[in-house]
C-alpha positions as CSV (number, residue, x, y, z in Angstrom):
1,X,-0.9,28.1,25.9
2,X,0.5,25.3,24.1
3,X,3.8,23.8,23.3
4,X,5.0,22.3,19.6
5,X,8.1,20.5,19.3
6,X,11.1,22.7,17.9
7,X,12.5,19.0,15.7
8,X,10.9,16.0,15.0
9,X,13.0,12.7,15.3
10,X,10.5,10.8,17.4
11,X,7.8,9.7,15.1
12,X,4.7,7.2,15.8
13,X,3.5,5.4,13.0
14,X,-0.4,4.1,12.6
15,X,-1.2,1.2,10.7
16,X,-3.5,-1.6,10.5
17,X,-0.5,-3.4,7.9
18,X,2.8,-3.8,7.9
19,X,5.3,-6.0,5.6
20,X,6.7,-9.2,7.4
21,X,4.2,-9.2,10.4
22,X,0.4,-8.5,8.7
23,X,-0.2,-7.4,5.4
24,X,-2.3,-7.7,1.9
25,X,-0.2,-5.8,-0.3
26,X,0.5,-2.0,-0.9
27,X,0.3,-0.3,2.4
28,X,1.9,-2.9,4.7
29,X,5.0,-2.3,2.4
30,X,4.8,1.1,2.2
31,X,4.6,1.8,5.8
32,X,7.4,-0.9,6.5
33,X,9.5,1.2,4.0
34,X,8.5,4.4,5.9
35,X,9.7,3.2,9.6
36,X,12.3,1.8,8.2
37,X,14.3,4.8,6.2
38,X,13.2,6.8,8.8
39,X,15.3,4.6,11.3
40,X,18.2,4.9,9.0
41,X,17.7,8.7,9.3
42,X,18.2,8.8,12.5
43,X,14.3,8.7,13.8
44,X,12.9,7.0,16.7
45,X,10.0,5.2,15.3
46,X,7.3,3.2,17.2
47,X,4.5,1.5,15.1
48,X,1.1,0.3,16.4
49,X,-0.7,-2.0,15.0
50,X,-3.3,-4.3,16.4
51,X,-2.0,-8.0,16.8
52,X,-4.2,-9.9,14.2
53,X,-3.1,-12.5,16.3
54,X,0.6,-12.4,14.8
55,X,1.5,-11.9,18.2
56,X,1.3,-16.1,18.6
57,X,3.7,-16.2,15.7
58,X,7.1,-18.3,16.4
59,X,8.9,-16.2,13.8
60,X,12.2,-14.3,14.5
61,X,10.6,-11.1,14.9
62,X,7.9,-12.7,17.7
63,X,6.9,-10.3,20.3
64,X,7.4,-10.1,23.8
65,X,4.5,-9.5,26.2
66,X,4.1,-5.7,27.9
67,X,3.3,-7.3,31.2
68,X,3.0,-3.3,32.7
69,X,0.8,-2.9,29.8
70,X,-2.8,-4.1,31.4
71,X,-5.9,-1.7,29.9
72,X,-9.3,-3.0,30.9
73,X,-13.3,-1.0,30.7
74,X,-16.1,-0.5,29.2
75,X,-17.9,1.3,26.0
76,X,-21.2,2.0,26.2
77,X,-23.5,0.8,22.9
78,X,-26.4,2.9,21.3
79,X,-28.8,0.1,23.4
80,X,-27.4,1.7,26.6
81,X,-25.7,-1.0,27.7
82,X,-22.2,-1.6,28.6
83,X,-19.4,-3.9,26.5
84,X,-16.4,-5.1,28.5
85,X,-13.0,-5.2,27.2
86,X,-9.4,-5.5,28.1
87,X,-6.2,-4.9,26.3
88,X,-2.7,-5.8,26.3
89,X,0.3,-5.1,24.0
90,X,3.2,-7.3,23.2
91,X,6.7,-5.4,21.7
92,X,9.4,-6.5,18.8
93,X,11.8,-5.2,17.1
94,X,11.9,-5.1,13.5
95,X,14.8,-3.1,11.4
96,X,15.3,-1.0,14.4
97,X,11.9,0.2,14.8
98,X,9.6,-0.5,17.7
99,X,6.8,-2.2,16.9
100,X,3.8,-2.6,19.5
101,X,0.9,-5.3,18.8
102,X,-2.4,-4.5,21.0
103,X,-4.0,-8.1,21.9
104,X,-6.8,-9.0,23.4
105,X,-6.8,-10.2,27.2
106,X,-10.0,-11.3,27.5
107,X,-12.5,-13.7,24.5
108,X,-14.7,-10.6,23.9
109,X,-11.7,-8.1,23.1
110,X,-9.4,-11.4,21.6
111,X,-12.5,-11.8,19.2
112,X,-11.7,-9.0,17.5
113,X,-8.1,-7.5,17.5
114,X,-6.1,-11.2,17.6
115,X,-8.6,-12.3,14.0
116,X,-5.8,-13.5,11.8
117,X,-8.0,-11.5,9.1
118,X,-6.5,-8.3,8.9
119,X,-10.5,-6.7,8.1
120,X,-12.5,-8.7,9.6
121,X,-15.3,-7.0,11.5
122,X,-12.8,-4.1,11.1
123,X,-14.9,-1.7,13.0
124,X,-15.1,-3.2,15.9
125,X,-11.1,-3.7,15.9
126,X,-10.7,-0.2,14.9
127,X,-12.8,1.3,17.8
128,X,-10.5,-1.1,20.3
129,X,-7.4,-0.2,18.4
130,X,-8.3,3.8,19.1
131,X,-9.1,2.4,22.8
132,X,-5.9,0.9,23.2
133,X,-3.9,4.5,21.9
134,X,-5.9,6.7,24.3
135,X,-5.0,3.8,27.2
136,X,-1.3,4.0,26.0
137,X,-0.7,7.6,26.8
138,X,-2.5,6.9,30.0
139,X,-0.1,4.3,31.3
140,X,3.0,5.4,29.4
141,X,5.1,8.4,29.6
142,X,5.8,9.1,26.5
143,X,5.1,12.0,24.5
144,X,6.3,11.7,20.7
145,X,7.3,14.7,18.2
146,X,4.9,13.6,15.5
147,X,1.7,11.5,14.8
148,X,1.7,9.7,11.4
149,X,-2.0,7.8,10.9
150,X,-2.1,5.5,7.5
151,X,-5.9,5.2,6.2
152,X,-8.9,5.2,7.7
153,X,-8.7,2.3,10.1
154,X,-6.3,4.6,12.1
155,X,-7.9,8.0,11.7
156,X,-10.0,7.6,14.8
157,X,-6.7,6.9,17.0
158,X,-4.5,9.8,15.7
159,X,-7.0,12.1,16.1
160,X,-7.7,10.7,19.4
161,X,-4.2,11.2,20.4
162,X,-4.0,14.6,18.5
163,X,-6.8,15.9,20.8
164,X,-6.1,14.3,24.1
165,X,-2.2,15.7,23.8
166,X,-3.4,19.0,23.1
167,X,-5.5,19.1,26.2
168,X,-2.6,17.9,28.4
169,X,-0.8,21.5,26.4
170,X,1.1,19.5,23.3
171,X,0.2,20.7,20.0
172,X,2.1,17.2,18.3
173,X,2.0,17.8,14.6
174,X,-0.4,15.2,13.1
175,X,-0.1,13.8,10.0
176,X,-2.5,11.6,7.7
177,X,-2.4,9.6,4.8
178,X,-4.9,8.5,2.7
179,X,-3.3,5.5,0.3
180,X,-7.2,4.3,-0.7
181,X,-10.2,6.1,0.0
182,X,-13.0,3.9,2.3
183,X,-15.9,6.1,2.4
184,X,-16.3,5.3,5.7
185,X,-19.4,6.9,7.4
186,X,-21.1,6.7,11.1
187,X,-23.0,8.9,13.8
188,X,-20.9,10.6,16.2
189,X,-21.4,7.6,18.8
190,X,-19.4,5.5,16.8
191,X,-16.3,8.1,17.3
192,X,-17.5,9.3,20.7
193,X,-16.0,8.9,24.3
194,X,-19.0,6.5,24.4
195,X,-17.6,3.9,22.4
196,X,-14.6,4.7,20.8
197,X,-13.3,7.4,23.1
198,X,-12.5,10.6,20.9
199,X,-13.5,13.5,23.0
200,X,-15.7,16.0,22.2
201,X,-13.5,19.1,22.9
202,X,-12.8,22.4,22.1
203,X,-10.1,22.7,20.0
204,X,-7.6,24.2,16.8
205,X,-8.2,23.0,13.6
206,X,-6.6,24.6,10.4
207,X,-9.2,25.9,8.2
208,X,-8.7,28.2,4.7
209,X,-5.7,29.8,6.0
210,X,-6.5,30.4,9.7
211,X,-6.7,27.9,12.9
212,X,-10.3,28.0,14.3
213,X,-11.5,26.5,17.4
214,X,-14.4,23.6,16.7
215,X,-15.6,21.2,18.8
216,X,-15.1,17.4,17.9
217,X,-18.4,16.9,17.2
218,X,-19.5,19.6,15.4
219,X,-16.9,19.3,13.1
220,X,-17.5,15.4,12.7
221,X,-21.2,15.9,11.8
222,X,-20.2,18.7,8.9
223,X,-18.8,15.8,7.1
224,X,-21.6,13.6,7.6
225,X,-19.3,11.0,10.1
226,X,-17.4,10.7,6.9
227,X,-13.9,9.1,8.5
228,X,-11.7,9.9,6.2
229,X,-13.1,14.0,5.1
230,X,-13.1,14.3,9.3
231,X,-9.1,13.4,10.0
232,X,-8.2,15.1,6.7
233,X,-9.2,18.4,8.3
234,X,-8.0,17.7,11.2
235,X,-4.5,16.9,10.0
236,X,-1.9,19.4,9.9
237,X,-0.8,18.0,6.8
238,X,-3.0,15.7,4.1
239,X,-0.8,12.9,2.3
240,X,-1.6,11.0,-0.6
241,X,1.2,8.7,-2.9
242,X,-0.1,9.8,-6.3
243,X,-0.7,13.8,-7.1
244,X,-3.7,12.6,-9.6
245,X,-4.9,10.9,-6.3
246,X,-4.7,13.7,-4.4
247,X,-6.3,15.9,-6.6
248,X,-9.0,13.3,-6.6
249,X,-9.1,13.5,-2.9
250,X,-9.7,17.2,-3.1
251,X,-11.8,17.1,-5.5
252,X,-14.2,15.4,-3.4
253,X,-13.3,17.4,0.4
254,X,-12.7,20.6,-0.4
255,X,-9.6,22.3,-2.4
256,X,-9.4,25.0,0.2
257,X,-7.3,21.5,1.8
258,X,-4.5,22.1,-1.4
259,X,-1.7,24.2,1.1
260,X,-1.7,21.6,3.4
261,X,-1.3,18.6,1.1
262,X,1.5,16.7,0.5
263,X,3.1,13.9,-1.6
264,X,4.9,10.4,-0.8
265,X,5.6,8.0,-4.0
266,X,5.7,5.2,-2.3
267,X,9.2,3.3,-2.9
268,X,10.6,-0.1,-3.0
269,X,14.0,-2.2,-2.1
270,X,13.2,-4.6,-4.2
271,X,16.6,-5.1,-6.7
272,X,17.4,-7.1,-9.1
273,X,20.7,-8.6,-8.0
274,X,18.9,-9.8,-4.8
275,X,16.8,-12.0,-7.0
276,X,19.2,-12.7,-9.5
277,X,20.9,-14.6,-6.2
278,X,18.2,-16.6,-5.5
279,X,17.3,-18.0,-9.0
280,X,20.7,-19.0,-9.1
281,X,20.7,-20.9,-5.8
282,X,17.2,-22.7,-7.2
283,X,17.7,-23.0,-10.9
284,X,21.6,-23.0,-11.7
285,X,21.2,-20.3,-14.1
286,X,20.3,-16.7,-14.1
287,X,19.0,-16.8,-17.3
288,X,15.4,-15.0,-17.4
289,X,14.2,-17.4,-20.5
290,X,15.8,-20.8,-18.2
291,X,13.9,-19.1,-15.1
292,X,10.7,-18.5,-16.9
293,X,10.2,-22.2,-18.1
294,X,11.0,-23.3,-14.8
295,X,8.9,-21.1,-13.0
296,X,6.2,-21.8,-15.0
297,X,6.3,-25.8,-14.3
298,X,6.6,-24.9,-11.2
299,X,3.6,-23.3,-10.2
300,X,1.5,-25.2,-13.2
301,X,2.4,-28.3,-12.4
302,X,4.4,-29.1,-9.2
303,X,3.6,-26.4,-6.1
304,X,0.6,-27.9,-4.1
305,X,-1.5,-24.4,-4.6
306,X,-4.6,-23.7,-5.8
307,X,-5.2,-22.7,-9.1
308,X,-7.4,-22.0,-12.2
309,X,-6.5,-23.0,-15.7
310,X,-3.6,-24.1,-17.3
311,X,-0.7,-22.6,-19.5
312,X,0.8,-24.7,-22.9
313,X,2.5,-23.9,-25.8
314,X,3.8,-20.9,-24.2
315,X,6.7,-18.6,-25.2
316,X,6.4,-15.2,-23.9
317,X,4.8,-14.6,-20.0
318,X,3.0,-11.7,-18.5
319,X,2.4,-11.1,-14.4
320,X,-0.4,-9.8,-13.1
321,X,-0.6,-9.3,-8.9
322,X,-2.5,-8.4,-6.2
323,X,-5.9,-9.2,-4.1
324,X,-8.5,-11.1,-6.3
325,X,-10.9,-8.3,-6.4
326,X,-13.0,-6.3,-9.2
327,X,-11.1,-3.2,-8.8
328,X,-7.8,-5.2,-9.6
329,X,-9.4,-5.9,-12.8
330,X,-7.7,-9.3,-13.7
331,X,-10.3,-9.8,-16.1
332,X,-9.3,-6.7,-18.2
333,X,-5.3,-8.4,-18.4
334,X,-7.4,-12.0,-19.5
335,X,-9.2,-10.3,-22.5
336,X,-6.5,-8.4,-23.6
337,X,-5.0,-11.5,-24.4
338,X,-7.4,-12.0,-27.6
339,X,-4.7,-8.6,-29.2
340,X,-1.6,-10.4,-28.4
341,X,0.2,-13.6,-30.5
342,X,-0.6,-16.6,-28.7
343,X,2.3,-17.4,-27.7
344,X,1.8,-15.3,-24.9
345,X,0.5,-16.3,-21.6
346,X,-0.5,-15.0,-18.4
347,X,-0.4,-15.3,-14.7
348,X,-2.4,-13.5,-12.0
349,X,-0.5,-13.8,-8.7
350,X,-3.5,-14.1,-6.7
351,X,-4.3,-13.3,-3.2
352,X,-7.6,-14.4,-2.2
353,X,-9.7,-11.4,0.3
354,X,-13.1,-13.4,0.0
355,X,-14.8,-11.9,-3.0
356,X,-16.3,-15.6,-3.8
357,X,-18.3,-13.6,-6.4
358,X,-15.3,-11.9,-8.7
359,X,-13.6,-15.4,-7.8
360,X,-15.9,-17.3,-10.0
361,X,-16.0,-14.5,-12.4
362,X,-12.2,-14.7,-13.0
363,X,-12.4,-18.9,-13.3
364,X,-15.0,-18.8,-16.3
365,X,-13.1,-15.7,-17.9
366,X,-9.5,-18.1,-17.4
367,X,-11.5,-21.3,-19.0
368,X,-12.4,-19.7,-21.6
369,X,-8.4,-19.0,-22.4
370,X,-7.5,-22.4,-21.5
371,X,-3.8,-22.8,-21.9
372,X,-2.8,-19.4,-22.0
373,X,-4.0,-18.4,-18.1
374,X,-3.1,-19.9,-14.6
375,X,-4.2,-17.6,-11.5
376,X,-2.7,-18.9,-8.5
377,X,-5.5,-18.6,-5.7
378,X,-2.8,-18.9,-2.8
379,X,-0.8,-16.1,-1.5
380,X,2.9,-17.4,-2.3
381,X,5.8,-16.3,-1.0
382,X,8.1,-13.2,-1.2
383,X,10.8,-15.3,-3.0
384,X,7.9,-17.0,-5.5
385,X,6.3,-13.9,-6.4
386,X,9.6,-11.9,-6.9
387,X,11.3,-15.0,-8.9
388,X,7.7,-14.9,-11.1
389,X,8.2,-11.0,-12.1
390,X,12.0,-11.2,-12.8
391,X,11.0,-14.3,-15.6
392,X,8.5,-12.6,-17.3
393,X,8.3,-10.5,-20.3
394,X,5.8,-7.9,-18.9
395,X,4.0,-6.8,-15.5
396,X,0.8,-5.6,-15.9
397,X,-1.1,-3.7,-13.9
398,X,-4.7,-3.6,-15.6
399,X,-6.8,-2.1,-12.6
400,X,-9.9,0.3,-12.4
401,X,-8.9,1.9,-9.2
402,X,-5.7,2.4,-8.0
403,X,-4.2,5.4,-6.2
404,X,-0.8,4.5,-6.7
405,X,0.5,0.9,-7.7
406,X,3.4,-0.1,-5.6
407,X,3.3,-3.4,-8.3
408,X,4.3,-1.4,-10.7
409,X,7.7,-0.1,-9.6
410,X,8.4,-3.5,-8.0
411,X,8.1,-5.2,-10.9
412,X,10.4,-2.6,-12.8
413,X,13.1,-2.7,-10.0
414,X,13.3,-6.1,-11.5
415,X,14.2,-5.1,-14.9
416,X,10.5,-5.6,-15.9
417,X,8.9,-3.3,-17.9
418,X,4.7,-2.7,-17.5
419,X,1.9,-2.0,-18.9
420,X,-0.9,0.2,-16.6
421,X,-4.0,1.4,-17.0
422,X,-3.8,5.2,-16.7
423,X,-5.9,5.3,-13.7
424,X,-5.5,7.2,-10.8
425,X,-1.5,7.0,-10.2
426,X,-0.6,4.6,-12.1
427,X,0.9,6.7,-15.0
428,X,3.1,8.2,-12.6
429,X,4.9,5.0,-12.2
430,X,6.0,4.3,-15.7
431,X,8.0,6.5,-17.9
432,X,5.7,5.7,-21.4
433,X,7.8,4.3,-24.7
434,X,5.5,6.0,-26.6
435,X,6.7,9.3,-25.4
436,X,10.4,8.7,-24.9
437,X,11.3,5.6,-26.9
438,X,15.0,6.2,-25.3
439,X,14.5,5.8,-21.9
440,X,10.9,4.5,-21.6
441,X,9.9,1.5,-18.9
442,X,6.7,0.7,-20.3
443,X,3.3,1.8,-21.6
444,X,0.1,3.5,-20.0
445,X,-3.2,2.9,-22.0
446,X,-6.6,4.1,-21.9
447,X,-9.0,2.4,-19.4
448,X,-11.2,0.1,-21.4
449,X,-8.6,-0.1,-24.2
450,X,-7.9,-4.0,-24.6
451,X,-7.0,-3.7,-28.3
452,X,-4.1,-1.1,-27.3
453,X,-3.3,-2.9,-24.0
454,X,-3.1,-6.3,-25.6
455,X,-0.6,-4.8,-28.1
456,X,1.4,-3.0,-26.1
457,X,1.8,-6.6,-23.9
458,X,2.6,-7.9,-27.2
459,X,5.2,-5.9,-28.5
460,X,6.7,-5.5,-25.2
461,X,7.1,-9.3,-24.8
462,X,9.2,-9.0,-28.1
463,X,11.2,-6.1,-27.0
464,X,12.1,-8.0,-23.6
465,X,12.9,-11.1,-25.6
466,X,14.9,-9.4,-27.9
467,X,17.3,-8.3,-24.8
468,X,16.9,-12.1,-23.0
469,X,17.7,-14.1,-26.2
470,X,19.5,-11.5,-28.5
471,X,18.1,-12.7,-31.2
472,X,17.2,-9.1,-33.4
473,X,14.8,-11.7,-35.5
474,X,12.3,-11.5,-32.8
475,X,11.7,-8.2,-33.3
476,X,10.2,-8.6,-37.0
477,X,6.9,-9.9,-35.2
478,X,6.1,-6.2,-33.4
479,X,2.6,-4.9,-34.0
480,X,2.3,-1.4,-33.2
481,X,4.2,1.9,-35.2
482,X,5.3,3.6,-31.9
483,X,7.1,-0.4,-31.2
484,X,8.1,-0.1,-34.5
485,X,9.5,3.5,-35.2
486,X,11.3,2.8,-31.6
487,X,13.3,0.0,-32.5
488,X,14.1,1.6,-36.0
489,X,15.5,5.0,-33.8
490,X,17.1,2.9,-31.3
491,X,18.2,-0.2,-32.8
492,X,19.8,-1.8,-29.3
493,X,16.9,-0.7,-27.0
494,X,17.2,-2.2,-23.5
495,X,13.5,-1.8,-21.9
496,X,14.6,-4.0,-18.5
497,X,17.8,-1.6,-18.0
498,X,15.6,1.3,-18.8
499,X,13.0,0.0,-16.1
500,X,15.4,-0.6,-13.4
501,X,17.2,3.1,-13.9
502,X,14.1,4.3,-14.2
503,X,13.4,3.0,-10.5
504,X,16.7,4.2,-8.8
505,X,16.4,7.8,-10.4
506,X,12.9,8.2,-8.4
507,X,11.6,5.4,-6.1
508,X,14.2,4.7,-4.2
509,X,14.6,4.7,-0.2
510,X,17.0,7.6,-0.3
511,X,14.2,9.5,-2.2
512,X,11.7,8.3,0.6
513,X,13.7,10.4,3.5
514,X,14.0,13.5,1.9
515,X,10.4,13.5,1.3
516,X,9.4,12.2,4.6
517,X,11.9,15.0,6.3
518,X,9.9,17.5,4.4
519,X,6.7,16.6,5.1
520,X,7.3,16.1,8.6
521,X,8.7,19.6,8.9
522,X,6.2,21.3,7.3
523,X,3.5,19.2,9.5
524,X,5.8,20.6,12.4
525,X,5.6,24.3,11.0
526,X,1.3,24.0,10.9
527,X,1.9,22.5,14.7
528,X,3.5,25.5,16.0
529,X,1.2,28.2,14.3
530,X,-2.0,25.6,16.1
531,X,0.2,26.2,18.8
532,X,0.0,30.3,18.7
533,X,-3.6,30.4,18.3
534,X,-5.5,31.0,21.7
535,X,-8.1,28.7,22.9
């Protein structure tokens, strides 16, 4: 017999980001956002991450040292052979919740969980992470009310936990989300007691409307050591931030999963007044066309960053962000270009991962727009990158993957309107012109489309220049009917108010608790039925 909890208030969050300590984009912010409305909900909320060696930081947040915390042994390799390691944690505070960074104690463990690269030789620092979990409940007495892992890099250590807390007679509801897909994939060793150490027990595991008792290994060799198909099943509840993402999901692991699914839009506290401060303070004026030039000469000609390309002779500005990589398709926003007046420009708020390759890709495709493209090749900061969106005309997202687009709805809280490719959930953050031309934020277009996406930057720059200047002159240059018909239906069209209501109707933090409540219950109510079924 087992025991479930009867409320969940004390919640553990898995991560290998989060936003102010380690992050490259989307997830670190969307798990920052989760801990934190969940603390204003009343939660207690621990988060473990590994250090990334942002332990060593001198920031405010910096951690203290767990000195109690000491977790030293070995993991045997396929070769037979033994590999020492030893772990330590350091604790902060951050917005009320806990958050514990595991460090390495000695060089061979330090190698891997204090890189400053958040992925480097990320297997290795996820099989220490899931070390340093099992070791935690070992040394600490604490039991929490709910288990929430975030992509694959922490499957391993919430099913650890998941398993080892059920043999002690918990049945804690675990919870997974999947905000990108790895098709991660290894033998059973890799996950094993051996090296890892998730045990190969007996156990409940919710399968087409009944819990059934598998053992960890079998069922990790049914999905081929496929990481993120093995904690999906064993979840008591499947997240995704997108529903055309999680259909996708399904798609690929089975449907029979559909009852136990769930969905998180992941939400923002980005607002426009915030910025509007802060332009203020560094430019005098508030003024989007005054805080475009500047911003421009600013990063083109006077921040020591690197950069490719140039921009001249430019009137109207698009934003692109994210991690210089193929899937972000950068390139796609650069050629769409060729459909749009020249007068508009473009820059890709850059942050490099490595991909030398696309790198060089994306500087012959920028030369060969010279004047009309900068990519910044640094990662700025928070202030830079938010003062770059609130000047421009349009955000655009152009990628060829993306399960949700957390760019997207930050660039709208701003009172900037996007263009997306409709790929995976991107259409789900943009309320299309095209279809309501009286409360529309923007414009989804086919993938591939560069005539219709460069248009649609196009005649969006107009329509956000017609509400910066006021000048109804502006809006004789528009391309497109549906811009067109629009402005000729509604005359005093305001597409940055639109995109700013647009974001505090749905992507808001209060609409994060009420969906994180309900999630967590119903991952509480699949618990307590694990909990009923006999071993």
């Amino acid at each position: 017999m087992i025991v479930a909890p009867t409320q969940v208030k004390d919640v553990w969050l898995l991560t290998f980001e989060y936003d102010g300590i380690a992050s490259l984009g989307g997830l670190g912010r969307a798990v920052a956002m989760y801990a934190k409305s969940l603390v204003k909900d009343g939660y207690r909320v621990t988060v473990f991450m590994p250090s990334h060696g942002r332990h060593l930081s001198r920031d405010a947040w910096a951690a203290r040292s767990i000195d109690e915390f000491k977790a030293c042994g070995s993991r045997v390799g396929i070769d037979g052979n033994k590999y020492w390691y030893c772990i330590g944690a350091d604790e902060a505070n951050i917005d009320g919740a806990r958050v514990i960074l595991f460090k390495g104690l000695n060089a061979d463990t330090s190698r891997f969980l204090d890189n400053m690269h958040i992925y480097a030789y990320v297997e290795e620092k996820v099989s220490l992470y899931t070390r340093a979990l099992i070791h935690w409940i070992d040394r600490v007495n604490e039991i929490p009310q709910l288990i929430h892992s975030n992509d694959w890099t922490t499957a391993l250590g919430g099913v650890a936990l998941k398993l080892l807390f059920e043999m002690r007679g918990y049945s804690i509801p675990f919870v997974y989300s999947i905000h990108l897909l790895s098709w991660k994939s290894f033998p059973w060793h890799y996950a094993s007691s051996d090296w890892s150490g998730v045990p190969d027990v007996l156990h409940r595991v919710w399968k087409s409307n009944v819990h059934e008792i598998i053992g960890t290994r079998i069922l990790w060799d049914s999905t081929h050591g496929n990481v993120d198909q093995y904690a999906a099943i064993e979840s008591d509840v499947l997240v995704s931030n997108s529903w055309s993402y999680m259909f996708e999901i399904l798609n690929r692991f089975g449907r029979w999963m559909e009852e136990k699914t769930f969905v998180i839009h992941n939400v923002t506290d980005w607002k426009v007044e915030d910025v509007e401060k802060k332009v203020e303070e560094l430019f005098g004026t508030k003024c989007r066309r005054e805080v475009r030039r500047n911003i421009m000469d600013l990063l083109g000609r006077e921040m020591r960053i690197r950069k490719l390309g140039e921009l001249h002779g430019c009137r109207f500005l698009v934003v692109a962000a994210g991690r210089i990589t193929w899937s972000k398709g950068f390139d796609i926003l650069i050629d769409a270009l060729n459909y749009a007046r020249r007068e508009v420009c473009a820059i890709v708020m850059g942050i490099p991962i490595g991909d030398s390759e696309y790198e060089r890709f994306l500087s012959n495709i920028a030369s060969s727009r010279w004047g009309r493209v900068l990519v910044v090749m640094d990662q700025v900061t928070q202030d830079i990158l938010k003062i770059t969106i609130y000047a421009s005309n349009v955000f655009v997202v152009p990628s060829r993957y993306e399960p949700f687009g957390i760019v997207s709805i930050e660039a709208q809280a701003l009172g900037t309107p996007v263009v997306v490719n409709s790929v995976g959930g991107l259409p789900e953050t943009v309320l299309d012109l095209r279809h309501n031309p009286v409360d529309g934020s923007g414009v989804a277009v086919q993938p591939n489309d560069l005539q219709s996406m460069g248009q649609a930057i196009n005649d969006l720059s107009h329509l956000t220049e017609f509400v910066d200047a006021g000048d109804r002159n502006i809006l004789n240059d528009l391309r497109t009917p549906w811009a067109i018909d629009l402005v000729a239906k509604n005359p005093q069209i305001n597409v940055r108010e639109n995109a700013t209501r647009w974001v505090d109707g749905r992507f808001r933090e209060n609409r994060l608790r009420d969906l994180l409540r309900s999630c967590y219950e119903k991952a509480r109510t699949y618990a307590y039925y694990r909990a009923l079924t006999p071993l």
